[in-house]
C-alpha positions in Angstrom: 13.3 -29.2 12.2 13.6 -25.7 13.6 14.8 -22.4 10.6 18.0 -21.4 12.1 18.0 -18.3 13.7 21.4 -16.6 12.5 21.5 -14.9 9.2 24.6 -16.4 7.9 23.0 -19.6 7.9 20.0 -18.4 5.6 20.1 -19.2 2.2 20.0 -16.2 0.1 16.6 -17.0 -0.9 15.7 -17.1 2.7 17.0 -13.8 3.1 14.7 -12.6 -0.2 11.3 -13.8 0.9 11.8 -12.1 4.5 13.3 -8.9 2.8 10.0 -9.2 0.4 7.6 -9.7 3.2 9.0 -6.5 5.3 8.3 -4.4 2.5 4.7 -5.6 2.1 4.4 -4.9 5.5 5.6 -1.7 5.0 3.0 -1.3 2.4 0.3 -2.8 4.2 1.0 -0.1 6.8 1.1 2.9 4.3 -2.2 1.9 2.7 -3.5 1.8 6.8 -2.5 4.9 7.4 -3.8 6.8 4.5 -7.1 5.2 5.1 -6.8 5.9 9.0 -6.1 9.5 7.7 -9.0 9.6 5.4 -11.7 8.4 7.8 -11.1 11.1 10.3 -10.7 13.7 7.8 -14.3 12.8 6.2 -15.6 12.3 9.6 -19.1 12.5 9.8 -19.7 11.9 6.0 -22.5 9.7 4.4 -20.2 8.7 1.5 -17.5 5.6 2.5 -13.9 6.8 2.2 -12.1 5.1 -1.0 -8.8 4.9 -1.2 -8.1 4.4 -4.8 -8.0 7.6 -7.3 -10.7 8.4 -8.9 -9.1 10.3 -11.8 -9.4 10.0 -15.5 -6.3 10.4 -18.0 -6.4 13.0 -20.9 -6.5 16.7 -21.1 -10.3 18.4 -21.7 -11.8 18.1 -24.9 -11.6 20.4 -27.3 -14.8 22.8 -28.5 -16.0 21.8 -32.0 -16.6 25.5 -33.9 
């Protein structure tokens, strides 16, 4: 049994899991660009290049008198 190849044919949740996995794909794509981008901005470095945000939440904290 072959998936027919006209989109009228395709149920609508059909239609949702290829939307869905277009946009991961999309994602997929972003995140291998930014990494792309990251390597040859660090290159040479000793340190790997991460991705992910380091950062911690919160304002500094305050001096004790």
């Amino acid at each position: 049994m072959t998936a027919p190849k006209n989109d009228a044919k395709k149920s609508p949740a059909v239609k949702s899991l290829e939307r869905e996995r277009r946009e991961q794909d999309k994602q997929a794509d972003t995140l291998e660009q930014e990494l792309e981008e990251g390597l040859e901005d660090s290159f040479p470095a000793s340190d790997p290049v991460s991705v992910t945000s380091s950062s911690i939440p919160g304002g500094p904290k305050k001096k004790q008198k």
